[in-house]
N, C-alpha and C positions, 0 to 999 in steps of 0.2 A: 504493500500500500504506500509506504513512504518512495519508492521509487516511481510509481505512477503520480504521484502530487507532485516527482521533483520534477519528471519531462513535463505534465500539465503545465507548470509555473515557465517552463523553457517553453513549453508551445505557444502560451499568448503572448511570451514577449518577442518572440519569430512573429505568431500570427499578427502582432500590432503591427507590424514594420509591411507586413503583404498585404494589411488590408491597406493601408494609408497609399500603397499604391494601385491597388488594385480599383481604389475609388477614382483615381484620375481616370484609367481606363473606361472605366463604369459612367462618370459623367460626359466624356466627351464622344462616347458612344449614344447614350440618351438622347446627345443632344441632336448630332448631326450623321450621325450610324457610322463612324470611322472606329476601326480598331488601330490605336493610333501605338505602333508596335516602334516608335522612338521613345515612349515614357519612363523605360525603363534606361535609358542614358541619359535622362533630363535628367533621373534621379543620382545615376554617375555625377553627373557636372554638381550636381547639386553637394556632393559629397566631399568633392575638390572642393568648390566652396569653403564648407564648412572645415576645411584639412586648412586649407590656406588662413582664411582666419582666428584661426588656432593657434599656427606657427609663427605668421609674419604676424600681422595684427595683436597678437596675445589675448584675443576677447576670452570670456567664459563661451561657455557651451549653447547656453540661450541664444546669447549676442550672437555666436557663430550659425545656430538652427535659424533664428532671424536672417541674416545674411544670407542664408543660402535661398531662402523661401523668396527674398525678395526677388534675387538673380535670377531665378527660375522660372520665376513667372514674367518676367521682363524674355526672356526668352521662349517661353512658348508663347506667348503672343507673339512674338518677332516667327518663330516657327510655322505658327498659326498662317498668320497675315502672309509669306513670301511662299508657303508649302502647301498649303492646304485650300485656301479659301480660292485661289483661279482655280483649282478641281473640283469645287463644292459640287458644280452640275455635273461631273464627267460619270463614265461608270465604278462602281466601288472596287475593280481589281485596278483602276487607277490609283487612285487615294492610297488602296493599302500598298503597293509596289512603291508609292513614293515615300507612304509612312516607311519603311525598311532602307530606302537610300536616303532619309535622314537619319536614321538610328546608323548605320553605316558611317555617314557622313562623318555623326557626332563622334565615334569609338574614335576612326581614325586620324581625327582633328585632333584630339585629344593625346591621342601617340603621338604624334607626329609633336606638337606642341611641349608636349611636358613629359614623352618617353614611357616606355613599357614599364618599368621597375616599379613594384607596388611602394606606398610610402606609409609610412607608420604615424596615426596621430603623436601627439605629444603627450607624452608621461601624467604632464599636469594639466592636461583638457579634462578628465574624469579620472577622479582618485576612486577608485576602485573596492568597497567595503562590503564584507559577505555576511551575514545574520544570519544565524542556526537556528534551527527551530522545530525540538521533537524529529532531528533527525532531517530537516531538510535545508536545505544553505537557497536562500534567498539573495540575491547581490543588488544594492542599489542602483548598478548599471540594467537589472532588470525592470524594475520599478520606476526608472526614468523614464523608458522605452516606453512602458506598457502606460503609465499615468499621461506621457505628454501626446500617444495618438490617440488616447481614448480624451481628452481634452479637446484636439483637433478636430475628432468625428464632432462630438457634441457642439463646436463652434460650426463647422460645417453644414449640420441637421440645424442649428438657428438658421443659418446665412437662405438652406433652401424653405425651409420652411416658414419664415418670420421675416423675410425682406424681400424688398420689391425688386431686387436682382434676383432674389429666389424664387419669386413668382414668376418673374421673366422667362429663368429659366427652365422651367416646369410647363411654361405655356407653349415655348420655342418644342419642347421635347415634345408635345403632344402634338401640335399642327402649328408649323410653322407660317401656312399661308394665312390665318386665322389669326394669329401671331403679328403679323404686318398689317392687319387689317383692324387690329386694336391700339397700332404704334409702337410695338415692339420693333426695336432693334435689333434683328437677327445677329449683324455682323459684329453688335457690342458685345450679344449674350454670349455668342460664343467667344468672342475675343476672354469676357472672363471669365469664362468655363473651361479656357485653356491657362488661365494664369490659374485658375483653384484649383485645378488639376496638379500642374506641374510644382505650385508651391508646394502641397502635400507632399509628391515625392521626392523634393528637394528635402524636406523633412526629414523622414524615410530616408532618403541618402545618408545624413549627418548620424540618424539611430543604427545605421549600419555599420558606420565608421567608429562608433562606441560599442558598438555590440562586438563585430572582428577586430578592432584596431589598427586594421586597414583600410586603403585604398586603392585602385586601377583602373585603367580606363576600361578594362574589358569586366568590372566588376556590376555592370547594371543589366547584363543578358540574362544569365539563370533566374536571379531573382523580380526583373522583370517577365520574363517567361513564367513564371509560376504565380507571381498578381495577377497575369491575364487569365490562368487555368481558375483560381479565388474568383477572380468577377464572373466567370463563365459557370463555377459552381452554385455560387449564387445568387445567378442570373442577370448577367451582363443588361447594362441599363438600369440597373434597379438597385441605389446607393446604399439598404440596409443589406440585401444581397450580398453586398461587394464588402464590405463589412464583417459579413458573418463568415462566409465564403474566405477570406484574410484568416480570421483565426481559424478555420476548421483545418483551413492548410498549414498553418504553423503547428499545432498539435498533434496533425496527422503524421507529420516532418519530424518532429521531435521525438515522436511514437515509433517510426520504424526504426529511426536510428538508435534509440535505446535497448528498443527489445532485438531488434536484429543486426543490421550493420546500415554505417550512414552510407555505404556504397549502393543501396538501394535504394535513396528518398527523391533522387529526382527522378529514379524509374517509374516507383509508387507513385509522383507526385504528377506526371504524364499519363500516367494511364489513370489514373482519376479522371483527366479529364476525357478519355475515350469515353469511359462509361459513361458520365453524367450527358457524353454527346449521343450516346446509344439509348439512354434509357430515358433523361427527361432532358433534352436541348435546351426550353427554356429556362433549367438552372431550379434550385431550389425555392427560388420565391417565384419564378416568370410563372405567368399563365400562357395556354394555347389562347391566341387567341383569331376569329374567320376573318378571312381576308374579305373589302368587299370588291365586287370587280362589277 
């Protein structure tokens, strides 16, 4: 029993870090149906960020998670606006081909720029404290993770739910045309559906860099690849989905690798997503629902 509460306690602070990206995915699908498979190197840059303001700057941890969320989302709107939006009308194997030669784009800019060699936060970005308890070691690097994206959903759920950007964006996600014909601005809601998006995973980048105490430019593939398997388990488009969906896969992650070996979690964690593609497409919360024609 004490060994299952100690992977549980490791799975939600895994699963906080994949849902927080998993939600970028999930909104900017909602909004304009792109699976936008660069989110997970927003969240790289995002990490850089947070690495460089740690080292050169000397901020704390906050100051640096700040910093990185701001950059990131200055950048997928810059993303947004030069990649995405002359595609809006095209067909979707468009969109997703050029979402991939920006994720591409981003890795290799990044090599290229600041080199392959992974980089190590700084000693004193998080001091490191573990608390026992009836046999289970709790670490304050895990309570940081877990309390600051569960803070970020909860500001997130106000922002769509209690604000007229969040109304925006809920109206854009339902019928766009409908949407213009109230005075919404399409190309604003999405411009900030891609700065909430990316901020988040800039987040999520800086909790990855305290979680491993690394860095690399090639560090945003797996675990962007496995946010999108999270939003797709908890039905892509549908932000508590994407949510739940984040933690069930950090747990499930922390589970194999305890009881079995971690050289099966990203096997386990792909073939998840065949089944939930076999058995229910639209995902744990999606409904079927009839086209009308």
């Amino acid at each position: 029993m004490q060994e299952f509460t100690q992977q549980m306690i490791n799975g939600l602070s895994l699963g906080a870090i994949y849902a927080l990206i998993a939600l970028g995915y999930t909104m900017v699908y909602g909004i304009i149906k792109l699976i936008n498979f660069a989110h997970g190197d927003i969240m790289m840059v995002g990490a850089y960020v947070g690495f460089f303001s740690l080292s050169v700057l000397g901020t704390n941890i906050l100051s640096a998670m700040v910093f990185a969320m701001l950059a990131c989302a200055i950048i997928g709107v810059f993303i947004e606006k030069i990649a995405y939006k002359p595609l809006r009308n095209s067909t979707r194997i468009a969109a997703l081909i050029t979402a991939i030669g920006v994720s591409l784009f981003l890795e290799y800019a990044t090599l290229f720029a600041l080199g392959p060699a992974q980089r190590v936060f700084p000693e004193t970005a998080f001091q490191v404290t573990n608390y026992h308890f009836m046999g289970i070691m709790v670490s304050n690097k895990d309570l940081f993770v877990f309390f600051s994206a569960v803070v970020l959903m909860i500001i997130l759920q106000y922002i769509i739910k209690m604000t007229k950007t969040g109304k925006a964006m809920r109206a854009v996600s339902e019928d766009q045309e409908a949407a213009v014909l109230m005075g919404i601005s399409v190309d604003k809601t999405v411009s900030i559906t891609f700065a909430i998006g990316s901020s988040l995973a800039a987040a999520a980048g800086v909790m990855i860099g305290v979680y491993y105490n690394t860095v690399n430019p090639l560090m945003g593939i797996i675990p962007g690849l496995k946010a999108f398997v999270a939003a797709v388990l908890g039905g892509i488009g549908i932000i508590p989905g994407a949510m739940v969906g984040g933690f069930l896969m950090g747990i499930l992650e922390t589970m194999v690798s305890g009881y079995s070996s971690s050289l099966y979690r990203d096997a386990v964690a792909f073939g998840v997503l065949i089944l939930i593609l076999l058995i229910k497409p639209t995902g744990l919360f999606g409904k079927n629902t009839g086209e009308k024609v």
